[in-house]
C-alpha positions as CSV (number, residue, x, y, z in Angstrom):
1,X,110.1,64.0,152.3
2,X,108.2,62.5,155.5
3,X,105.6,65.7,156.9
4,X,107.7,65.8,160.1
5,X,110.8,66.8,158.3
6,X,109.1,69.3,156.2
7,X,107.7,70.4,159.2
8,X,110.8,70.7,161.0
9,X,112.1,72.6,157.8
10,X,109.9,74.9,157.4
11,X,109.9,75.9,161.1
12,X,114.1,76.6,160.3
13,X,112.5,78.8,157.4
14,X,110.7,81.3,158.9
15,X,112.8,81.2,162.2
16,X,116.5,81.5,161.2
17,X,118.2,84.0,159.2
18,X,120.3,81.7,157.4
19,X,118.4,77.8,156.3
20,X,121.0,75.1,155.2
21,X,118.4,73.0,152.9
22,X,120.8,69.9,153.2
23,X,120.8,69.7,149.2
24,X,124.1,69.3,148.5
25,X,125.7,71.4,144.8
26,X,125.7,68.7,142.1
27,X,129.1,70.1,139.6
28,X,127.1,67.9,137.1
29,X,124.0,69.8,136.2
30,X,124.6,72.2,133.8
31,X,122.6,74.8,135.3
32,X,123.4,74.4,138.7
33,X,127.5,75.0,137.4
34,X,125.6,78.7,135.8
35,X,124.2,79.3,139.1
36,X,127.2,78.9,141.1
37,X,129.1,81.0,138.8
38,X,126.6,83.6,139.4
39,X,126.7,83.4,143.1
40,X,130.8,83.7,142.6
41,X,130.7,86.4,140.7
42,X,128.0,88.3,143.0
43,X,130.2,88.1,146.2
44,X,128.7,85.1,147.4
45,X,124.6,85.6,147.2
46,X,122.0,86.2,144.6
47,X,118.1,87.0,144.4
48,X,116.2,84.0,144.4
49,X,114.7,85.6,141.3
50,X,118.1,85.3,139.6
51,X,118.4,81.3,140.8
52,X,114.7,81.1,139.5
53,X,115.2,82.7,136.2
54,X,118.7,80.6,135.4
55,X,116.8,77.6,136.4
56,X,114.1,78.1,134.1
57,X,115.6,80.5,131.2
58,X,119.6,80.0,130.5
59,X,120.7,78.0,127.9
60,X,120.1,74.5,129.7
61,X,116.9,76.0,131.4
62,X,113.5,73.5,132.0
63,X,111.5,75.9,129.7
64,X,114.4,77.2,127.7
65,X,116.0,73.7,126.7
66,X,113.0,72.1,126.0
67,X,112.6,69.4,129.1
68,X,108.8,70.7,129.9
69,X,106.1,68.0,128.9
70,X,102.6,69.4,129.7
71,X,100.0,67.0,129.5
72,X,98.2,64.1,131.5
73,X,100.4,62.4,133.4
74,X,103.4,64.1,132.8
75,X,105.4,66.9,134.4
76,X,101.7,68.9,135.3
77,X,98.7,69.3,133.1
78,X,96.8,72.6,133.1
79,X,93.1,73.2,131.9
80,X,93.7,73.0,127.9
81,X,95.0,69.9,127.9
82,X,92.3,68.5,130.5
83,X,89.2,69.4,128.4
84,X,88.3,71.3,125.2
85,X,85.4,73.2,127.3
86,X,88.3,75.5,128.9
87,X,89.8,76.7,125.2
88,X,85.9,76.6,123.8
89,X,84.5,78.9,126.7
90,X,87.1,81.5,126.0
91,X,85.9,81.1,122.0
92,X,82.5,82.4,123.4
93,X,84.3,85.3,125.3
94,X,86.2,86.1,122.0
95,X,83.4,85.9,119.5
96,X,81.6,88.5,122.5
97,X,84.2,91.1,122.4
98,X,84.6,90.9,118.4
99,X,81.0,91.6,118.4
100,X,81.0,94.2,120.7
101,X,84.1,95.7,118.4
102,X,81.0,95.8,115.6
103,X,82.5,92.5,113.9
104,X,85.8,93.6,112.8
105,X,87.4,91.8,109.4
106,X,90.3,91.4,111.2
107,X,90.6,90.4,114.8
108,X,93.8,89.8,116.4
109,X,94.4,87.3,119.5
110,X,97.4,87.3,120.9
111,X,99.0,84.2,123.8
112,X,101.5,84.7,125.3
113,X,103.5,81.7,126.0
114,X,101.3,79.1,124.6
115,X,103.0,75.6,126.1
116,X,102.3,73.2,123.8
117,X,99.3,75.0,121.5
118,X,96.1,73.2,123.6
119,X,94.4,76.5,124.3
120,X,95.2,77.5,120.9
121,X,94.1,74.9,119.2
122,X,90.7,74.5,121.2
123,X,90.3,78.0,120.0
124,X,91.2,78.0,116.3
125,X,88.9,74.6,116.2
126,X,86.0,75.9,118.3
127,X,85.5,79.5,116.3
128,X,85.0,77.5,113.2
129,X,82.2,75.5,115.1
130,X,80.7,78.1,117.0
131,X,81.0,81.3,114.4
132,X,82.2,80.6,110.8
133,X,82.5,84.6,110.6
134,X,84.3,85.1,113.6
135,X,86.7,82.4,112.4
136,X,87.4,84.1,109.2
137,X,88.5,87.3,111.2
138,X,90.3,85.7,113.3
139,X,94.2,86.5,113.3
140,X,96.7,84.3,116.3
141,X,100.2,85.3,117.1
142,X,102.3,83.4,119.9
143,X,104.6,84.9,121.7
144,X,107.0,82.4,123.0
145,X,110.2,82.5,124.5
146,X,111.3,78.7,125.1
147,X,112.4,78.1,121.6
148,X,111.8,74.3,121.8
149,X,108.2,74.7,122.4
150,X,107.4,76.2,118.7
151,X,108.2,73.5,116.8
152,X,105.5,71.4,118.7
153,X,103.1,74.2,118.4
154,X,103.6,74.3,114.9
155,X,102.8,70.8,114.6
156,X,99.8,70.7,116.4
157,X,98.6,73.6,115.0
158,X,99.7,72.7,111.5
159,X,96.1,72.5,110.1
160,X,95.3,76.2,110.6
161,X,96.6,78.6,108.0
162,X,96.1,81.8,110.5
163,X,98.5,81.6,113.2
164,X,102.1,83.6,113.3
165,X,104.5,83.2,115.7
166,X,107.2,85.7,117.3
167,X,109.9,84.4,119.3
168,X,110.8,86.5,122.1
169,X,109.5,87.4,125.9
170,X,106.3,88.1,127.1
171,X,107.3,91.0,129.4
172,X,109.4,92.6,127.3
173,X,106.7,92.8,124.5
174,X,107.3,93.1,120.7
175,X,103.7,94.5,119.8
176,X,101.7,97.4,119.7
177,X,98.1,99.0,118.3
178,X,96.6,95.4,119.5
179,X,93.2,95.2,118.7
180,X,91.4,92.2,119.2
181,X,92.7,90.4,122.7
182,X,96.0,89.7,124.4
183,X,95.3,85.8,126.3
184,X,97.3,83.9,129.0
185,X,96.7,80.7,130.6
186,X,99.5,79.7,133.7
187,X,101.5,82.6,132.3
188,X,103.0,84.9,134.8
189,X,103.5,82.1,137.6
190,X,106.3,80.9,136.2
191,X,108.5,84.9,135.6
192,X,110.7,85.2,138.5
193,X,110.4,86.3,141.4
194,X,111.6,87.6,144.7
195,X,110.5,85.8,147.9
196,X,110.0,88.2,151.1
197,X,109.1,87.2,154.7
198,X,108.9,89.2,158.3
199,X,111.7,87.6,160.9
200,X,111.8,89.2,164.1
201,X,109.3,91.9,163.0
202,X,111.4,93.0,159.9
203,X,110.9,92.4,156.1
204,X,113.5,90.1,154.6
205,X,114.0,89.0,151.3
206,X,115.7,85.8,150.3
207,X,119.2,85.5,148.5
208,X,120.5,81.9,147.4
209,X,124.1,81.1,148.5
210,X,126.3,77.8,148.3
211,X,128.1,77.1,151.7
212,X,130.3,73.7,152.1
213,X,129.1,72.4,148.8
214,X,125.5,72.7,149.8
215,X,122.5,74.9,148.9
216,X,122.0,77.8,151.8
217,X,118.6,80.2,151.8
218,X,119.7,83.4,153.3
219,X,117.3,86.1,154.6
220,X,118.7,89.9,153.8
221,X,117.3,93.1,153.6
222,X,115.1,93.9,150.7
223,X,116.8,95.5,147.6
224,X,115.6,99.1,146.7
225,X,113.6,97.4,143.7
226,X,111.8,95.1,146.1
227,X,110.9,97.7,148.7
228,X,109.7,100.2,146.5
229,X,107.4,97.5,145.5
230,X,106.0,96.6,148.7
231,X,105.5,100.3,149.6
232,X,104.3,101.3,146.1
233,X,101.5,98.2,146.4
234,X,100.6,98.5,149.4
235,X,101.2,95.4,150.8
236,X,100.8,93.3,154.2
237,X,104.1,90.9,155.0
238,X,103.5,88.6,157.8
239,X,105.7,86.3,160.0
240,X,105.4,82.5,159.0
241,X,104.3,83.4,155.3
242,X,106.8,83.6,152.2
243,X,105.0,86.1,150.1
244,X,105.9,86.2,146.3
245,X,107.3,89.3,144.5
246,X,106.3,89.0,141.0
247,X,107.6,92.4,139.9
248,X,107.5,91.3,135.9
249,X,103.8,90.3,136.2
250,X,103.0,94.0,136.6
251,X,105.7,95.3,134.5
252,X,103.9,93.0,131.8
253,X,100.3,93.9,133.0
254,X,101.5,97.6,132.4
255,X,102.5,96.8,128.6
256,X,99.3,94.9,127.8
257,X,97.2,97.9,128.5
258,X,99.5,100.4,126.9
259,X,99.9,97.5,123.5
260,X,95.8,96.8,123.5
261,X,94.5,99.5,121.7
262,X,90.7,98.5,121.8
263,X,89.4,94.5,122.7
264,X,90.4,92.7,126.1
265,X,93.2,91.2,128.2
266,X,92.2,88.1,129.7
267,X,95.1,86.6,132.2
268,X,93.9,83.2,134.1
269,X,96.3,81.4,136.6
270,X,96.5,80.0,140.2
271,X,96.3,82.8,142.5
272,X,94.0,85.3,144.5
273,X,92.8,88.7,144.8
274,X,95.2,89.8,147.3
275,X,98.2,88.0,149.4
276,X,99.0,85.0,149.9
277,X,98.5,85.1,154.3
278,X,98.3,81.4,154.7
279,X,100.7,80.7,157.6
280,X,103.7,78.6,157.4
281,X,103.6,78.9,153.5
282,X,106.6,78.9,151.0
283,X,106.6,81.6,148.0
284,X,106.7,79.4,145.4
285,X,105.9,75.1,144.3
286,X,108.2,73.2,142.7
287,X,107.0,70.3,140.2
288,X,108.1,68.2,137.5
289,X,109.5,64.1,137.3
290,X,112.4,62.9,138.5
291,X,112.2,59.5,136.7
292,X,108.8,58.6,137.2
293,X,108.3,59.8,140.5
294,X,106.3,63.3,140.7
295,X,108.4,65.8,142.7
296,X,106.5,68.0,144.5
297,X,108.2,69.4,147.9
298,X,109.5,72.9,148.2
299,X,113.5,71.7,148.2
300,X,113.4,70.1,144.9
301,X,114.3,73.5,143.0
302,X,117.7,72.7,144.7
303,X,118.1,69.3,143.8
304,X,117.6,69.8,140.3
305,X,117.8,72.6,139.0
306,X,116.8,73.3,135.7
307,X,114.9,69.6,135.6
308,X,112.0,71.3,137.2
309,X,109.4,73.7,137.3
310,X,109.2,76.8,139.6
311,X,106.2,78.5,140.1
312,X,104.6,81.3,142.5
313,X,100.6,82.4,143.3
314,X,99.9,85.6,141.5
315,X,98.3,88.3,143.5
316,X,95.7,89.0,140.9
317,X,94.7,92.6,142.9
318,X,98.3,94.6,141.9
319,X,97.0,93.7,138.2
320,X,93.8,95.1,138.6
321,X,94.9,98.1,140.4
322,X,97.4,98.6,138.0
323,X,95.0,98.4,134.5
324,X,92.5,100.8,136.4
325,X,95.3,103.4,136.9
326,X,95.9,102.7,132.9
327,X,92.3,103.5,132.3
328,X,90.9,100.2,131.4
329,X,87.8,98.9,132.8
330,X,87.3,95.4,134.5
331,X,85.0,93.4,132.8
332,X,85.2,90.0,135.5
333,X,87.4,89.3,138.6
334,X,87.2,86.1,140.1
335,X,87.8,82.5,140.4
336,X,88.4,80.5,137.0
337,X,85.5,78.4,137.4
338,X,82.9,81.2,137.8
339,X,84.4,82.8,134.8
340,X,84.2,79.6,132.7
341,X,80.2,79.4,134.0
342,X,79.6,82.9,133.0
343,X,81.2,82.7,130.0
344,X,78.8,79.7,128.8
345,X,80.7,76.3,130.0
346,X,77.4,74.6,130.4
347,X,76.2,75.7,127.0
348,X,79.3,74.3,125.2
349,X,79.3,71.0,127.4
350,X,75.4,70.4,125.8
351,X,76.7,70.9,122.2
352,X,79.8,68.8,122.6
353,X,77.2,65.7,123.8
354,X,75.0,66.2,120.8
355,X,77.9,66.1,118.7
356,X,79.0,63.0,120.2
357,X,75.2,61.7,120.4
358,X,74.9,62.1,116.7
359,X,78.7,61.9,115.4
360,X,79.5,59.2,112.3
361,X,83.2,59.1,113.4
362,X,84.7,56.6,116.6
363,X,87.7,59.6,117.0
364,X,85.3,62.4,117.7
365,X,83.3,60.5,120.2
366,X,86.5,59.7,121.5
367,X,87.1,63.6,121.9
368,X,84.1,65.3,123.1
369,X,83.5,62.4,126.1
370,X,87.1,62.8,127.3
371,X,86.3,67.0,126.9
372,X,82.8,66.3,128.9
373,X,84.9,63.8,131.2
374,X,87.3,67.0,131.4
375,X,84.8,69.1,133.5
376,X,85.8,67.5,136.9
377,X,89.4,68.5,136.8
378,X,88.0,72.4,135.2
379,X,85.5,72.1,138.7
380,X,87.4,70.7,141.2
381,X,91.1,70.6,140.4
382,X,91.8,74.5,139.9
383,X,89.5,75.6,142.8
384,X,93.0,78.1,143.4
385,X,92.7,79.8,140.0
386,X,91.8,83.1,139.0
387,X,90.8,85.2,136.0
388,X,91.1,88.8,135.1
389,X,89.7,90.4,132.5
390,X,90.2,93.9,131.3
391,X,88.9,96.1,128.6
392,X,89.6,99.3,126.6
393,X,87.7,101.0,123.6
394,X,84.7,98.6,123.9
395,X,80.9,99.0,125.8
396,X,81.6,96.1,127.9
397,X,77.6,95.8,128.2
398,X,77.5,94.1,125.4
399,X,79.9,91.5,126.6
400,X,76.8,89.8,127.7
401,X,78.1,87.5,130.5
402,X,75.8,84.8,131.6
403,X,74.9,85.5,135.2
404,X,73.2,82.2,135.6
405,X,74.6,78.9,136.5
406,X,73.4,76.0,134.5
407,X,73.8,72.6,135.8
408,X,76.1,70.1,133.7
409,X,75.6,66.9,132.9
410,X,79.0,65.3,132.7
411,X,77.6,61.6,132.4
412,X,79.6,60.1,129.6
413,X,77.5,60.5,126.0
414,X,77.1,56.6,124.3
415,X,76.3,56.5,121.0
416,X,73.3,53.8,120.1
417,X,73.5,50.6,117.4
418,X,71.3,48.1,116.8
419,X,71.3,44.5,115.6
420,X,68.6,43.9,112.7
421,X,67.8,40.6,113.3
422,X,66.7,41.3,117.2
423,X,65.9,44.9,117.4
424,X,67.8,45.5,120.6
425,X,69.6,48.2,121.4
426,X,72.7,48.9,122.6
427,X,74.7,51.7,123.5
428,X,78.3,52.0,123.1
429,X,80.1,55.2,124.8
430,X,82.9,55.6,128.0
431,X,82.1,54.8,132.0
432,X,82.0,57.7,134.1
433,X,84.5,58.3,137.0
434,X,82.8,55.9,139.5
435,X,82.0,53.3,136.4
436,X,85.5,53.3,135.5
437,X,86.9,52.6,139.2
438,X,83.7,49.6,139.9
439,X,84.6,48.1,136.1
440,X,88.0,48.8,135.6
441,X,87.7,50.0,131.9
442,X,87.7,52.4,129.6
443,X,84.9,51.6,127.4
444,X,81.1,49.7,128.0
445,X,78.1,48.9,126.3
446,X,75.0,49.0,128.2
447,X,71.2,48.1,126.8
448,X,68.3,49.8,126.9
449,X,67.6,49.3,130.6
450,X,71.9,50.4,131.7
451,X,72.8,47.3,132.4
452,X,76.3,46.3,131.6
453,X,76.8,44.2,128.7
454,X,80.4,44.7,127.7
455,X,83.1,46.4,128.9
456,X,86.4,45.7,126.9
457,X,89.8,47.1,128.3
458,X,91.5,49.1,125.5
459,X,91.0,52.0,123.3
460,X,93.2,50.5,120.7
461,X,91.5,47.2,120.4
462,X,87.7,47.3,120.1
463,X,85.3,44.1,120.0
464,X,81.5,43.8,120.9
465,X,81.5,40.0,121.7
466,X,78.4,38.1,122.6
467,X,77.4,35.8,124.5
468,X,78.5,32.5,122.7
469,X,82.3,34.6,122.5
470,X,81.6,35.2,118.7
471,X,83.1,38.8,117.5
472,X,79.7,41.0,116.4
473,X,81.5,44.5,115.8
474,X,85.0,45.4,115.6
475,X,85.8,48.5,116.3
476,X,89.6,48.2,115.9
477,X,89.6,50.0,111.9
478,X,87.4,53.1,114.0
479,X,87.9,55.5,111.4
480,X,84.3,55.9,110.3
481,X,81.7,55.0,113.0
482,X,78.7,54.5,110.8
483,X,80.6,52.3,108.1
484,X,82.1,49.8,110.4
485,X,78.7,49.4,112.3
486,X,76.7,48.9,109.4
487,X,80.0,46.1,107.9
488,X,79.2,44.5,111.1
489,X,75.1,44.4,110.3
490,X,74.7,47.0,112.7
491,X,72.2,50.1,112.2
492,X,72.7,53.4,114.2
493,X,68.7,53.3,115.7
């Protein structure tokens, strides 16, 4: 949608009491057929909340049918999937509190809706690395309501013998006498929620309607639910600005601390400590593919509804109020990269390059460079996300955050080999972000001085070739690093 027309929209959004959005009802989508029943049988109107959750939820839902891809380069990616340094840094947290609990046998972890088992993995895999004790303690349950999204947990998780799952939802939890830590990652952004505005110096909330065969936003007064909130929270609605009503994030923030019986609740997600107050600003995103085109603009909940995601900012400051009134004590509040930095990201991103620095298998260099590569997106691409973390029963002094920032070096690691016969040295490893876009590649070999010697184009296909075009190493049976470089009369120096 050109800027002027989104513009011109949102103008109509904040301005009129009733927005025709121009999408016209498509009787073919499944979940756009349950929505309009809905609206029929309500007298004409529902809470957004109710179009949200139908979108999302019913039977032909984006979560609840299975259509969600998280990853690179599909419908979004989130922090897990970017780098193993997200997943390991909460490890450290982890193997903190279990310690401060006086090293429990059994220590339970609980996530609560765990996409597609990234964070879980990175933490199953990383205790074993960084505390072979704290591994063996370890206990992980999954909650998870979108049933399609086990089986590929299950999968990727299938080499760890200590994980449970229990189908069902996250706010409307099945545990209790928790002790050990209850863990979200992009959790509560996607519950629905209300969306409430001030036109003409009065608080409205939005109800969905269908008028003429097309989608129609439609401002009302605030349900008794919705009010209550506002007053009850304290909170500041503004002209111009959609603010979000997450009403189940704090329902669900209220059965944490009453399920956690001693440990911590650690919640990270794009948000803030407060409201959202940015002027001409919708209440929630909407993103996901439509073919192979990225749909990002604040209409496309309408267009296809239950094809896409729908997602609000999470006002991180009702939480926090909330868990102090419940007796728990705060332990961090802030952005998720100053949690990841006090939590020891720079001390995980130095062992992942020794790994990679001394590994004997292609695969693992493979991993930790793309997890070291990882760091930019963990820096720069959540600069909006927040963690909160809570705790109960424990002396949160010996949490031992690190209060110092450690600089990281994120330069690609290379692994050295070297031909007998001349001595040199060469160093074979991945470019780094501004390598990559000068070289276009994916892998180079540099000497001893930097200077480009190779740079093939392909993961899959690996061959050192020199400078009369004979193959010297062939990378393409990687398995074993070591093996296939000393076949090819290589020597790791």
């Amino acid at each position: 949608m050109p800027e002027g027309e989104i513009a011109e929209k949102l103008h109509s959004v904040f301005t009129q009491p009733r927005f025709d959005t121009g999408v016209k009802f498509d009787a073919g989508n499944k979940t756009a057929t349950e929505i309009e029943k809905r609206i029929r049988e309500r007298d004409g109107k529902i809470p957004f909340s109710e179009f949200m959750d139908i979108s999302l939820y019913s039977e032909h839902g984006y979560y609840s049918s299975g259509k969600v891809d998280i990853g690179i380069e599909k419908d979004f990616q989130t922090s897990p999937e970017a780098s193993e340094l997200f997943g390991a840094s909460i490890t450290s947290v982890l193997i903190k509190t279990w310690s401060a609990m006086g090293r429990p046998e059994r220590f339970q972890v609980v996530e609560m809706g765990a996409g597609q088992g990234a964070l879980a993995h990175s933490i199953l895999q990383w205790a074993e690395d960084l505390d072979p004790d704290f591994s063996k303690s370890l206990q992980y349950t999954i909650v998870e309501y979108a049933k399609d999204l086990i089986p590929r947990q299950q999968e990727k998780l299938a080499m760890f013998q200590n994980v449970q799952w229990i189908r069902g939802s996250a706010y409307e939890l099945p545990l209790a006498n928790i002790e050990g830590a209850f863990i979200s990652n992009e959790l509560p952004d996607a519950f629905p929620v209300e969306r409430v505005a001030k036109l003409n110096g009065e608080v409205k909330q939005k109800f969905v309607s269908i008028d003429d065969n097309s989608w129609v936003e439609i401002w009302d007064n605030p349900s008794p639910e919705v009010a209550k909130f506002i007053e009850d929270n304290k909170l500041q609605i503004h002209g111009g600005v959609e603010e979000p009503i997450n009403i189940k994030a704090l329902e669900l923030q209220r059965q944490l601390d009453q399920a956690l019986n001693k440990g911590v609740i650690l919640t990270v997600d794009y948000g803030k400590n407060g409201t959202v107050g940015v002027k001409n600003t919708i209440g929630v995103r909407t993103f996901g593919r439509s073919g192979n085109m990225y749909r990002r603009d604040f209409l496309k909940a309408y267009e296809y509804p239950g094809n896409v995601d729908i997602t609000s900012s999470i006002n991180f400051s009702i939480l926090t109020e909330q868990s102090i009134k419940d007796g728990l004590k705060v332990v961090f509040s802030g952005t998720q990269y100053d949690f990841l930095t006090k939590a020891g990201i720079a001390e995980i991103a130095t062992k992942m390059r020794e790994i990679a620095q001394t590994t004997r298998f292609w695969d693992e260099l493979v991993r930790m460079s793309k997890n070291i590569s990882g760091y930019h997106f963990l820096s720069s691409s959540t600069a909006n996300f927040y963690s909160l973390m809570v705790a109960k029963g424990i002396n949160t002094a010996h949490l031992d955050f690190i209060n110092t920032q450690e600089a990281i070096d994120t330069k690609p690691p290379k692994v050295p080999v070297r031909l007998p016969e001349s001595g040199k040295t060469y160093y074979l490893g991945f470019p780094s972000l501004a390598e990559e876009a000068e070289y276009d590649t994916n892998i180079m070999i540099t000497d001893e001085e930097g200077r480009l010697w190779l740079y093939p184009h392909t993961l899959e296909r690996i061959k050192i070739i020199g400078t009369d075009q004979k193959v010297v190493l062939d990378l393409t049976q990687k398995e074993n690093l070591v093996q296939v470089v000393k076949d090819a009369g290589y020597i790791m120096s």
